[in-house]
HTML snippet that shows the backbone in 3Dmol.js (N, CA, C, O; Angstrom):
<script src="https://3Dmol.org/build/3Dmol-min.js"></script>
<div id="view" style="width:600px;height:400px;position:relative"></div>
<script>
const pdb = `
ATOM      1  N   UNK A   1     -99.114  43.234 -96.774  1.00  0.00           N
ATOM      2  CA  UNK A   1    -100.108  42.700 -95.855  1.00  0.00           C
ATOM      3  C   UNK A   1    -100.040  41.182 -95.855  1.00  0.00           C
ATOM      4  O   UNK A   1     -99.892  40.578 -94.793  1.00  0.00           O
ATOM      5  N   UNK A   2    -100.150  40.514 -97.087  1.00  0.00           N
ATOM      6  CA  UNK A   2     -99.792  38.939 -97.337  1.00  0.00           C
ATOM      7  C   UNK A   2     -98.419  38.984 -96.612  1.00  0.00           C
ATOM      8  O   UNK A   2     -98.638  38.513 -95.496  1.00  0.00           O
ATOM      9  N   UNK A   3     -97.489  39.224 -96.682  1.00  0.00           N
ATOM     10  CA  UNK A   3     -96.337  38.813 -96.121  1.00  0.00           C
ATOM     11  C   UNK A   3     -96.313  38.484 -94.328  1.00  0.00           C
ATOM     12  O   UNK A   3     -96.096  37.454 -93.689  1.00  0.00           O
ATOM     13  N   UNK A   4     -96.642  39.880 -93.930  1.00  0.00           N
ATOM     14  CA  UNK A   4     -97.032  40.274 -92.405  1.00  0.00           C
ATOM     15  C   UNK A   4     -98.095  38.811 -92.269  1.00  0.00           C
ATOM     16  O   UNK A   4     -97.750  37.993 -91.416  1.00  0.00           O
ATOM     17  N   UNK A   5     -98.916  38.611 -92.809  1.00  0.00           N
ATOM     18  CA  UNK A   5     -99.719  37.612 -92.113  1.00  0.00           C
ATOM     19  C   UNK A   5     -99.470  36.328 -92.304  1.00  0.00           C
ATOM     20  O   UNK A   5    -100.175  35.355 -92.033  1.00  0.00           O
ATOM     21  N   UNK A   6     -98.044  36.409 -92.962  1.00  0.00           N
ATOM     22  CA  UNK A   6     -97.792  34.642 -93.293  1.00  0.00           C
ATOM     23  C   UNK A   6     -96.664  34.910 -92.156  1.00  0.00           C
ATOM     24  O   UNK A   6     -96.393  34.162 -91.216  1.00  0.00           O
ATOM     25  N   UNK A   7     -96.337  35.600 -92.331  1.00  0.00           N
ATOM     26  CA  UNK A   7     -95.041  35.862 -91.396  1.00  0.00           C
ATOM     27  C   UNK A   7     -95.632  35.530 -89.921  1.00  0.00           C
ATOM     28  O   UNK A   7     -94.968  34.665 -89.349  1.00  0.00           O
ATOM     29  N   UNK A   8     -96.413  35.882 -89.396  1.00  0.00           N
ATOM     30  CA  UNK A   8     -97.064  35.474 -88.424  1.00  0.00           C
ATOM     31  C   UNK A   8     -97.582  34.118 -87.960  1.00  0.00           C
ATOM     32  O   UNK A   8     -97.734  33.630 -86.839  1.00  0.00           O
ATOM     33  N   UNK A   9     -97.845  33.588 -89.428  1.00  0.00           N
ATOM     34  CA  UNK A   9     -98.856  32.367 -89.054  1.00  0.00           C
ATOM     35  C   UNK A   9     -99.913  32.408 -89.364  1.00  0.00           C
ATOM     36  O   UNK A   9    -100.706  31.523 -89.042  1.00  0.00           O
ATOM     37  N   UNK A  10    -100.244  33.436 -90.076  1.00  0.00           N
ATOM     38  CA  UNK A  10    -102.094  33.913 -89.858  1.00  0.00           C
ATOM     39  C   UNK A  10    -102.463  33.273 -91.106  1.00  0.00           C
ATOM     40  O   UNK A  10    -103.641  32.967 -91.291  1.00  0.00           O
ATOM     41  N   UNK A  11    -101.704  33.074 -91.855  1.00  0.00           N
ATOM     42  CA  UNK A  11    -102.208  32.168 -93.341  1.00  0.00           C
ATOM     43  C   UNK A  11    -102.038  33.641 -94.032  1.00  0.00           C
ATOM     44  O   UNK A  11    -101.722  34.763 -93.636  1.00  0.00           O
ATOM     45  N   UNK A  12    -102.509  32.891 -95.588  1.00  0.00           N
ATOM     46  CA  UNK A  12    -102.538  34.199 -96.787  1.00  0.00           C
ATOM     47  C   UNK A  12    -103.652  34.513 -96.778  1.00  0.00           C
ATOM     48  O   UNK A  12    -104.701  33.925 -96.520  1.00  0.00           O
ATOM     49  N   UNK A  13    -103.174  36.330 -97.332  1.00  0.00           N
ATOM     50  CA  UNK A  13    -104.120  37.266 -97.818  1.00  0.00           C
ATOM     51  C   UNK A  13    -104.358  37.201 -99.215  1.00  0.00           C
ATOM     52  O   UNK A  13    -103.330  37.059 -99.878  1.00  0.00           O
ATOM     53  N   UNK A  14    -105.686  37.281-100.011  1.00  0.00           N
ATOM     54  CA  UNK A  14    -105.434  37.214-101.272  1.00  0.00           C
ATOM     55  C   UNK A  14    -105.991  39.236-101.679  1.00  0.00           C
ATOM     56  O   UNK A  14    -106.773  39.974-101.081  1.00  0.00           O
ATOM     57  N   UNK A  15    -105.409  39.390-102.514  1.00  0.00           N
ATOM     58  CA  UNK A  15    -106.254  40.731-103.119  1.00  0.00           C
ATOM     59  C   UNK A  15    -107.824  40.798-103.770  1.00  0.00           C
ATOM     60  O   UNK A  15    -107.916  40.452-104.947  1.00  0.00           O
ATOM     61  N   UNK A  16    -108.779  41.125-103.231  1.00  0.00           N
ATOM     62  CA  UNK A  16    -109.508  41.716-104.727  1.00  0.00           C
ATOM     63  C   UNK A  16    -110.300  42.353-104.647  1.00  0.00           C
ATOM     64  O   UNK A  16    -110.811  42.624-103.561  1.00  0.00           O
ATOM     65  N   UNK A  17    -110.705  42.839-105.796  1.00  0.00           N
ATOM     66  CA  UNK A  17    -111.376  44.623-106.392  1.00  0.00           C
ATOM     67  C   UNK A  17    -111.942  45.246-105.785  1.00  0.00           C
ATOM     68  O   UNK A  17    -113.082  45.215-106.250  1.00  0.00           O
ATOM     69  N   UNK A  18    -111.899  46.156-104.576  1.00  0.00           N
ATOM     70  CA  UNK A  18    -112.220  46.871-103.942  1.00  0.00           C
ATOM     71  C   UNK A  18    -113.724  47.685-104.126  1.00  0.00           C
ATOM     72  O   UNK A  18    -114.425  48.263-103.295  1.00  0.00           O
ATOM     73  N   UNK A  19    -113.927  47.412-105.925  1.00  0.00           N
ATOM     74  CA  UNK A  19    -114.940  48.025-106.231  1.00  0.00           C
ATOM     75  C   UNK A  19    -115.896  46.950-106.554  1.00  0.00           C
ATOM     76  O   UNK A  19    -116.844  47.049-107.334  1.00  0.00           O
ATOM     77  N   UNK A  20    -115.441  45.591-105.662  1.00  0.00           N
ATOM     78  CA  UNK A  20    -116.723  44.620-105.512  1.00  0.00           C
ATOM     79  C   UNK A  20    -117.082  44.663-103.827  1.00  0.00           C
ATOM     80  O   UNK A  20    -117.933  44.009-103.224  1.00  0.00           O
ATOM     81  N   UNK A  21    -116.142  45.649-103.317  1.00  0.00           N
ATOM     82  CA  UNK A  21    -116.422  45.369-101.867  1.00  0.00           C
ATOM     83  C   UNK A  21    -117.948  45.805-101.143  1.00  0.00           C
ATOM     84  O   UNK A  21    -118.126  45.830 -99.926  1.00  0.00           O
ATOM     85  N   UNK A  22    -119.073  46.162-102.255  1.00  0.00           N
ATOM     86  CA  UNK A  22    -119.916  46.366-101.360  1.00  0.00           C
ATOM     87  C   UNK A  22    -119.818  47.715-100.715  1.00  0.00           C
ATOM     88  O   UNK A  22    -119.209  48.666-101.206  1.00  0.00           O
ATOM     89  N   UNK A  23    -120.462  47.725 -99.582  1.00  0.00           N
ATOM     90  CA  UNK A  23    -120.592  49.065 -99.189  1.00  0.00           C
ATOM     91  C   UNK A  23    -119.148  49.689 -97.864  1.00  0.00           C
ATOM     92  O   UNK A  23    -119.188  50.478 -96.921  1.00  0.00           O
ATOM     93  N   UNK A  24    -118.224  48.977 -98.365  1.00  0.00           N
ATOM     94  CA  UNK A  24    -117.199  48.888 -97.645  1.00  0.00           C
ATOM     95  C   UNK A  24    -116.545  50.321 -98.011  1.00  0.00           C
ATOM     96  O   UNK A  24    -116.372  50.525 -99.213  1.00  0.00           O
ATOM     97  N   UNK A  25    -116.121  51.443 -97.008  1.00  0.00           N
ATOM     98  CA  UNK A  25    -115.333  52.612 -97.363  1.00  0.00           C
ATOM     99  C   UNK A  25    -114.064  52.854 -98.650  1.00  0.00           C
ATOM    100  O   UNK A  25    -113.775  53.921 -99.192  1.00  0.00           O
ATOM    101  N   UNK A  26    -113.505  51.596 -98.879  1.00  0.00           N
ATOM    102  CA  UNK A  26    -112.853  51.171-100.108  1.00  0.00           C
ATOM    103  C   UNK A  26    -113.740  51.545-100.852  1.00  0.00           C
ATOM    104  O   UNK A  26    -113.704  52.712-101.243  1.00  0.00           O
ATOM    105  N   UNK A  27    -114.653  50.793-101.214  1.00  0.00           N
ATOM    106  CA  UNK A  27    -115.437  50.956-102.827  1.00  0.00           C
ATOM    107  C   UNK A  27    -115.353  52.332-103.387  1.00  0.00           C
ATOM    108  O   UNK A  27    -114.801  52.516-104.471  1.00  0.00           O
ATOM    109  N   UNK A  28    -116.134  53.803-102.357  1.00  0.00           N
ATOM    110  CA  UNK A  28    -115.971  54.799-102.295  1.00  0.00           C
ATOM    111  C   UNK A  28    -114.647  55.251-103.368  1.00  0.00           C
ATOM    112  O   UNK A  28    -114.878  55.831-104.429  1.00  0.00           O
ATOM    113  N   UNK A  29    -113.550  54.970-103.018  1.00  0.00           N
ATOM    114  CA  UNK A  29    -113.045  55.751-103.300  1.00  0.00           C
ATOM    115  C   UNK A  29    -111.829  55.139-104.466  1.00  0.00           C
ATOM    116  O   UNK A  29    -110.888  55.808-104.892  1.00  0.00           O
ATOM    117  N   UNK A  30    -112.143  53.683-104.839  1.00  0.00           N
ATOM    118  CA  UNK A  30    -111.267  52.700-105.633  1.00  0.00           C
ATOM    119  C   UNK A  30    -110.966  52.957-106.876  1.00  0.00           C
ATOM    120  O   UNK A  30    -109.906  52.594-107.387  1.00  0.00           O
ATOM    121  N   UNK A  31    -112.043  53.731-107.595  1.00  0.00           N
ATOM    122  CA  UNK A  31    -111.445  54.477-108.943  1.00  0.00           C
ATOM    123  C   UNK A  31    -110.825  56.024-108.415  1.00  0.00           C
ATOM    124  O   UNK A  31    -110.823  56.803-109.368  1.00  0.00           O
ATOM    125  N   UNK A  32    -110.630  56.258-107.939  1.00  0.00           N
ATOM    126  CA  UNK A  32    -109.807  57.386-107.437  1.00  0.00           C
ATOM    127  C   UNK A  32    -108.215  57.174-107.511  1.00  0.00           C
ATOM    128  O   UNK A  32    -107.439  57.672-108.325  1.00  0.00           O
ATOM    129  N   UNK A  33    -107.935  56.302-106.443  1.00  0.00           N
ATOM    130  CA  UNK A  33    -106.769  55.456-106.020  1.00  0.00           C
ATOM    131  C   UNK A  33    -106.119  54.800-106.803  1.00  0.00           C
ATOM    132  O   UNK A  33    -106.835  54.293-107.667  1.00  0.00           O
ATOM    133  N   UNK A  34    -104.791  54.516-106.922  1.00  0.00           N
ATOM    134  CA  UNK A  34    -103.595  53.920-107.509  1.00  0.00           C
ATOM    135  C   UNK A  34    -104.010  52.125-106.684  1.00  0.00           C
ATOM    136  O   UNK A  34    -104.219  51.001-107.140  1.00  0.00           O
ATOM    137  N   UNK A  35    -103.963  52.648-105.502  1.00  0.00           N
ATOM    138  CA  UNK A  35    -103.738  51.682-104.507  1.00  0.00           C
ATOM    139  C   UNK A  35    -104.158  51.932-102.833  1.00  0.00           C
ATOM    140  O   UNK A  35    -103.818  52.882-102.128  1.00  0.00           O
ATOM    141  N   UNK A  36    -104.874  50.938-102.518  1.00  0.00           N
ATOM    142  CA  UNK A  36    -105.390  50.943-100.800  1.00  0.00           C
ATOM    143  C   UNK A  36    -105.050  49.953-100.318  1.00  0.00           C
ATOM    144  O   UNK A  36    -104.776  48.921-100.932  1.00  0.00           O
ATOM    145  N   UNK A  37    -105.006  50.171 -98.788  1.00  0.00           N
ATOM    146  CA  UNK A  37    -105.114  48.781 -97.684  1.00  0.00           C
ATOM    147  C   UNK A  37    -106.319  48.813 -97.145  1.00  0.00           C
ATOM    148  O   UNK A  37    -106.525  49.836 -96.493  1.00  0.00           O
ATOM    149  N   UNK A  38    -107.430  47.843 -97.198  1.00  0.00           N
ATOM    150  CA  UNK A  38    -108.901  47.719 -96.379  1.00  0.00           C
ATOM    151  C   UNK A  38    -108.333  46.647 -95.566  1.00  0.00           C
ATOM    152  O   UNK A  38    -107.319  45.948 -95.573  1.00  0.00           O
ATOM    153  N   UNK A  39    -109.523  46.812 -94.774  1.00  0.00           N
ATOM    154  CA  UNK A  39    -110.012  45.377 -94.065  1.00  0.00           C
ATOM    155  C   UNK A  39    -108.570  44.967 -93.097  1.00  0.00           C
ATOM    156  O   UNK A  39    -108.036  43.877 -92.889  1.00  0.00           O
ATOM    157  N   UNK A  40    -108.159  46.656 -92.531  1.00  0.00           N
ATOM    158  CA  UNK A  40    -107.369  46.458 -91.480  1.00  0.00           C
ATOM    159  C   UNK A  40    -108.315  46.082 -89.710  1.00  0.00           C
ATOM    160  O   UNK A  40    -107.773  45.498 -88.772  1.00  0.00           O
ATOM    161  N   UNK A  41    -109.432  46.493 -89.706  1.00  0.00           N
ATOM    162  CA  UNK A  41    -110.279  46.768 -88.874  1.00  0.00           C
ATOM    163  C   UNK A  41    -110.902  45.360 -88.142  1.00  0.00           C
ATOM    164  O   UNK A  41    -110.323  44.280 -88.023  1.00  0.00           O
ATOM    165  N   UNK A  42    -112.145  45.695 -87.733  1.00  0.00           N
ATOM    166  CA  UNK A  42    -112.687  44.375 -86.618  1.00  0.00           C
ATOM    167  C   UNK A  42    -113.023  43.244 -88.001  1.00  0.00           C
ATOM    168  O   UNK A  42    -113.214  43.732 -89.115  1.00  0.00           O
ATOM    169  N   UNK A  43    -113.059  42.049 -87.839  1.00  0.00           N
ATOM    170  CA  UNK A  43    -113.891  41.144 -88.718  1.00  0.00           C
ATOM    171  C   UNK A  43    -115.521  40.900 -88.415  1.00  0.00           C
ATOM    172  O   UNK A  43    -115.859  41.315 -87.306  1.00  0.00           O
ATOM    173  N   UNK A  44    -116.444  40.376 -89.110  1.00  0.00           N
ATOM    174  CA  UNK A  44    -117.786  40.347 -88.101  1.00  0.00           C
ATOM    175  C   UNK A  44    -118.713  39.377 -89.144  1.00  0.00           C
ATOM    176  O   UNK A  44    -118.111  38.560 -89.840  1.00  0.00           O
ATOM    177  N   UNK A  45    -119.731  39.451 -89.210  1.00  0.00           N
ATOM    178  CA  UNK A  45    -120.800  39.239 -89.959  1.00  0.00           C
ATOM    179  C   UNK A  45    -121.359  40.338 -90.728  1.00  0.00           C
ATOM    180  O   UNK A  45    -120.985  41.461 -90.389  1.00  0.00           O
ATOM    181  N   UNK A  46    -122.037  40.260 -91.527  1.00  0.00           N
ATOM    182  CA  UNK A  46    -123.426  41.067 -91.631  1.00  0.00           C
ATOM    183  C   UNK A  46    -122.579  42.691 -92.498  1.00  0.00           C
ATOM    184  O   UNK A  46    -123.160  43.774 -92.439  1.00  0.00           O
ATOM    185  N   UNK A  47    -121.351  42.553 -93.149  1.00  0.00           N
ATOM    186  CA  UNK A  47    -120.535  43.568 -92.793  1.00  0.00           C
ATOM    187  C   UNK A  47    -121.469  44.856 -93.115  1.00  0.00           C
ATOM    188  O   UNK A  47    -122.563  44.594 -93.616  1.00  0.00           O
ATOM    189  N   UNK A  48    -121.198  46.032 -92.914  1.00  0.00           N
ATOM    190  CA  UNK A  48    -121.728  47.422 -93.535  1.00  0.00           C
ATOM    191  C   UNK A  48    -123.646  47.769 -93.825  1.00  0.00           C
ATOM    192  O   UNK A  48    -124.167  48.533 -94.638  1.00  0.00           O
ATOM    193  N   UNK A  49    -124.283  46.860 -92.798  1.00  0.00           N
ATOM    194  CA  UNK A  49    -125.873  46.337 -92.728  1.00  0.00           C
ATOM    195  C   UNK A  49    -125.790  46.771 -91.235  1.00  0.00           C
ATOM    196  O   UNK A  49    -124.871  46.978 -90.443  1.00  0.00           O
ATOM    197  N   UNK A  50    -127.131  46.818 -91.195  1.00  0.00           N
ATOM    198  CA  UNK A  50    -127.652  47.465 -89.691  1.00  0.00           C
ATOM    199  C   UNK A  50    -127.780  46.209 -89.036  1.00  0.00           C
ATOM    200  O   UNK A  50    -128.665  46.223 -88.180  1.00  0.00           O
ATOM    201  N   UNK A  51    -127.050  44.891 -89.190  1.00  0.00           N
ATOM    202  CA  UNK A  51    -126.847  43.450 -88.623  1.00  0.00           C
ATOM    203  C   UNK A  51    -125.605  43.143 -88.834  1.00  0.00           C
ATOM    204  O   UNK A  51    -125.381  42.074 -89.403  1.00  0.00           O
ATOM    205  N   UNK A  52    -124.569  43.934 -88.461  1.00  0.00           N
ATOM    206  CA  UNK A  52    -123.232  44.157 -88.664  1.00  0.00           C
ATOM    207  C   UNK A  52    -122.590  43.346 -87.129  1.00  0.00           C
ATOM    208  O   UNK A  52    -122.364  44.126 -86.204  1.00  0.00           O
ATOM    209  N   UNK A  53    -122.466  42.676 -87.014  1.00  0.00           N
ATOM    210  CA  UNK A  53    -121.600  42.126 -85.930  1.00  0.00           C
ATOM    211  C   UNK A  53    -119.774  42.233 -86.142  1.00  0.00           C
ATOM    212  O   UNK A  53    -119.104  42.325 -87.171  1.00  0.00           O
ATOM    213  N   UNK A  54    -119.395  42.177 -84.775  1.00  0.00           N
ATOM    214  CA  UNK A  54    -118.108  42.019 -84.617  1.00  0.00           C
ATOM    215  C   UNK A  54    -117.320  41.085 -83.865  1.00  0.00           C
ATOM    216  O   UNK A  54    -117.088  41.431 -82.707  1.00  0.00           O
ATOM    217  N   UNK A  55    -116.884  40.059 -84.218  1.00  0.00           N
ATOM    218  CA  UNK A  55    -116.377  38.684 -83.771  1.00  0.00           C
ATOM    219  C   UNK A  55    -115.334  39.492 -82.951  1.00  0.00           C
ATOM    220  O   UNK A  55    -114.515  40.128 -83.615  1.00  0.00           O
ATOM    221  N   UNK A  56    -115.263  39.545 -81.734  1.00  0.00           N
ATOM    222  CA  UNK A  56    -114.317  40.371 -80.825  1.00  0.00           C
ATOM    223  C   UNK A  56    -112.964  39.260 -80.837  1.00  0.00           C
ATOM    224  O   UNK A  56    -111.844  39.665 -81.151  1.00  0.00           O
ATOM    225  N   UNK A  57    -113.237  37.732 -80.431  1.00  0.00           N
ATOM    226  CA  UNK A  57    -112.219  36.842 -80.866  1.00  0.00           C
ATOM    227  C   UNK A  57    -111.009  37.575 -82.112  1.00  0.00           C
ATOM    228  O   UNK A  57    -109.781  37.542 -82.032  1.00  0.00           O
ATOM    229  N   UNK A  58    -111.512  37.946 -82.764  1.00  0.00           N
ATOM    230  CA  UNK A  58    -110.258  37.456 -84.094  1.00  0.00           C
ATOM    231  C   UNK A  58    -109.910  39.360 -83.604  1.00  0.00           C
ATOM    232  O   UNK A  58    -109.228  39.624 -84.594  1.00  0.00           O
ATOM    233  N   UNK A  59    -109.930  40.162 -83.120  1.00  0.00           N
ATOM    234  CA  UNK A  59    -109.297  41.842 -82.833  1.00  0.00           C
ATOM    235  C   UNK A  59    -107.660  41.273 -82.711  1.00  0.00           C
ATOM    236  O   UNK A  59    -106.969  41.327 -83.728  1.00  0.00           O
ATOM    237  N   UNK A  60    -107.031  40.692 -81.343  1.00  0.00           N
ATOM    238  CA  UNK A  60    -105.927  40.293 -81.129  1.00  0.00           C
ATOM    239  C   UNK A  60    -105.246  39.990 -82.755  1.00  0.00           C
ATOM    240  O   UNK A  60    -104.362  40.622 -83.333  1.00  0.00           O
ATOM    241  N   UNK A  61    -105.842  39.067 -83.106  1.00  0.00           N
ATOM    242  CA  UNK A  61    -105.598  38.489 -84.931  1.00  0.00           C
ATOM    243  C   UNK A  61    -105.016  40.017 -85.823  1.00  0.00           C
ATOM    244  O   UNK A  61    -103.859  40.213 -86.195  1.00  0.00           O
ATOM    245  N   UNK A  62    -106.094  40.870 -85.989  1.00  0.00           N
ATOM    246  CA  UNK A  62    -106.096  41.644 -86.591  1.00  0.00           C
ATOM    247  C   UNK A  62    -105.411  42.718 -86.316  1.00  0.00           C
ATOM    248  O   UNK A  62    -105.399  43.571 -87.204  1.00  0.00           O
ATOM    249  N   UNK A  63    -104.828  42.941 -85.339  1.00  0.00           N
ATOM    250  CA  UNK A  63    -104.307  43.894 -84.646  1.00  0.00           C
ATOM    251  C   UNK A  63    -102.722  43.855 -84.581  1.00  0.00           C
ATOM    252  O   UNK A  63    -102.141  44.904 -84.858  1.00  0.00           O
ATOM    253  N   UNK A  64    -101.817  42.515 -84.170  1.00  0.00           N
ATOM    254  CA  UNK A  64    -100.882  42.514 -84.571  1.00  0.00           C
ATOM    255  C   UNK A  64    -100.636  41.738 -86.185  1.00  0.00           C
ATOM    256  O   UNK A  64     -99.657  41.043 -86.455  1.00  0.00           O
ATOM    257  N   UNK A  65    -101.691  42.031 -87.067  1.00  0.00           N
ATOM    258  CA  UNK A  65    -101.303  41.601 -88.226  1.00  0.00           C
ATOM    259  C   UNK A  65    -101.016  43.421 -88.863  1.00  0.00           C
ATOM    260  O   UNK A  65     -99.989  43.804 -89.422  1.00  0.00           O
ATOM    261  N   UNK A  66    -102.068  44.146 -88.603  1.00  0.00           N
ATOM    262  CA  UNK A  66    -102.138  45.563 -88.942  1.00  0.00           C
ATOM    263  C   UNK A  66    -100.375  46.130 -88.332  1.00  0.00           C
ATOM    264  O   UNK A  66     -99.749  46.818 -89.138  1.00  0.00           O
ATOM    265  N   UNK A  67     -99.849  45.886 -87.280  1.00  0.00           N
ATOM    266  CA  UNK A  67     -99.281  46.367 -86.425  1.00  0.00           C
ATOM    267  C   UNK A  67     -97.508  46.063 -87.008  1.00  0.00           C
ATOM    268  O   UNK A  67     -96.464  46.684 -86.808  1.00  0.00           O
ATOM    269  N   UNK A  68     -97.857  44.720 -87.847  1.00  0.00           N
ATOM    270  CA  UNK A  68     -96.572  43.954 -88.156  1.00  0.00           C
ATOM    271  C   UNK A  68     -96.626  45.212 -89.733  1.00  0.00           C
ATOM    272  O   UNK A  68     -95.655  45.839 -90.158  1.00  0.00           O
ATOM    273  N   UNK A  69     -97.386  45.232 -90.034  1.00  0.00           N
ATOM    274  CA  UNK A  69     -97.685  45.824 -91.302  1.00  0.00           C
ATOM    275  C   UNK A  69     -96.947  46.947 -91.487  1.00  0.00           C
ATOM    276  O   UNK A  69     -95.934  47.220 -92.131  1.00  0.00           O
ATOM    277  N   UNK A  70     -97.943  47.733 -90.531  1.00  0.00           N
ATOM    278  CA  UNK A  70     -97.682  49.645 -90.444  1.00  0.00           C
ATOM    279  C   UNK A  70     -96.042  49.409 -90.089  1.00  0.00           C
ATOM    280  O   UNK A  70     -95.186  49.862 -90.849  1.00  0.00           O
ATOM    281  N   UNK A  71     -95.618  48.518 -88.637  1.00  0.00           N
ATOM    282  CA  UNK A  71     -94.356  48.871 -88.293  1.00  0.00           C
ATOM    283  C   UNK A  71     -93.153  48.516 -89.732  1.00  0.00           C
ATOM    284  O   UNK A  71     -92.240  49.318 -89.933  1.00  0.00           O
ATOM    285  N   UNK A  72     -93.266  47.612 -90.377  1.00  0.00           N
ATOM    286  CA  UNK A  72     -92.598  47.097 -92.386  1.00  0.00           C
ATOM    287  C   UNK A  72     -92.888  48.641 -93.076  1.00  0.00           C
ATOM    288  O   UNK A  72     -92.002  49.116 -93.786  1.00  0.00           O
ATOM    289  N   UNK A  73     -94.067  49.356 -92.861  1.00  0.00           N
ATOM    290  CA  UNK A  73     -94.089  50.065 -94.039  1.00  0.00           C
ATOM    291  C   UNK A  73     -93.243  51.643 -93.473  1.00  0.00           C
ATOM    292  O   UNK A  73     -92.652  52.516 -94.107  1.00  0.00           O
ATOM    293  N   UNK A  74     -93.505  51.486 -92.167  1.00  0.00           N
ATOM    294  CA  UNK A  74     -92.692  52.918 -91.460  1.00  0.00           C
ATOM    295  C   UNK A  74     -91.115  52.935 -91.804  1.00  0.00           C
ATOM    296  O   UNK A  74     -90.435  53.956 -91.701  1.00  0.00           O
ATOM    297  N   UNK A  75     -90.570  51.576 -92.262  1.00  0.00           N
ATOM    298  CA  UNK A  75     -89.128  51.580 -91.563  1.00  0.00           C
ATOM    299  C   UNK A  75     -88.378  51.830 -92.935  1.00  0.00           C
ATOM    300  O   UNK A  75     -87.150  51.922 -92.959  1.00  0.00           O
TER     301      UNK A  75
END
`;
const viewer = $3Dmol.createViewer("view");
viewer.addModel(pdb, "pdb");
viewer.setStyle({}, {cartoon: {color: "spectrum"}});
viewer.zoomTo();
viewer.render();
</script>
């Protein structure tokens, strides 16, 4: 994911603990898992709160960063 988004331009990704993420679908399931990808999705405010916004701006961003990703991990 860091690679794909430097590769782009988008700057670096850093990692961390999934089981600080709050009420993010990660947390759920982080002692389960070896390993996940989050925070492929919209960016926003307020995340996982009934004041959850979604900065529609940064989708394009996120979309061919996800896209550069999936297409590296298919091949």
């Amino acid at each position: 994911m860091n690679d794909a988004s430097r590769d782009l331009g988008l700057g670096e990704i850093t990692p961390v603990d999934p089981r600080a993420a709050g009420a993010a679908d990660i947390s759920f399931i982080a002692d389960d898992v070896e390993m996940a990808i989050d925070a492929l999705g919209l960016k926003g405010k307020a995340d996982h709160t009934v004041d959850e916004t979604a900065d529609l701006r940064l989708l394009p961003v996120q979309i061919k960063r996800a896209a550069v990703l999936i297409h590296r991990l298919t091949q």
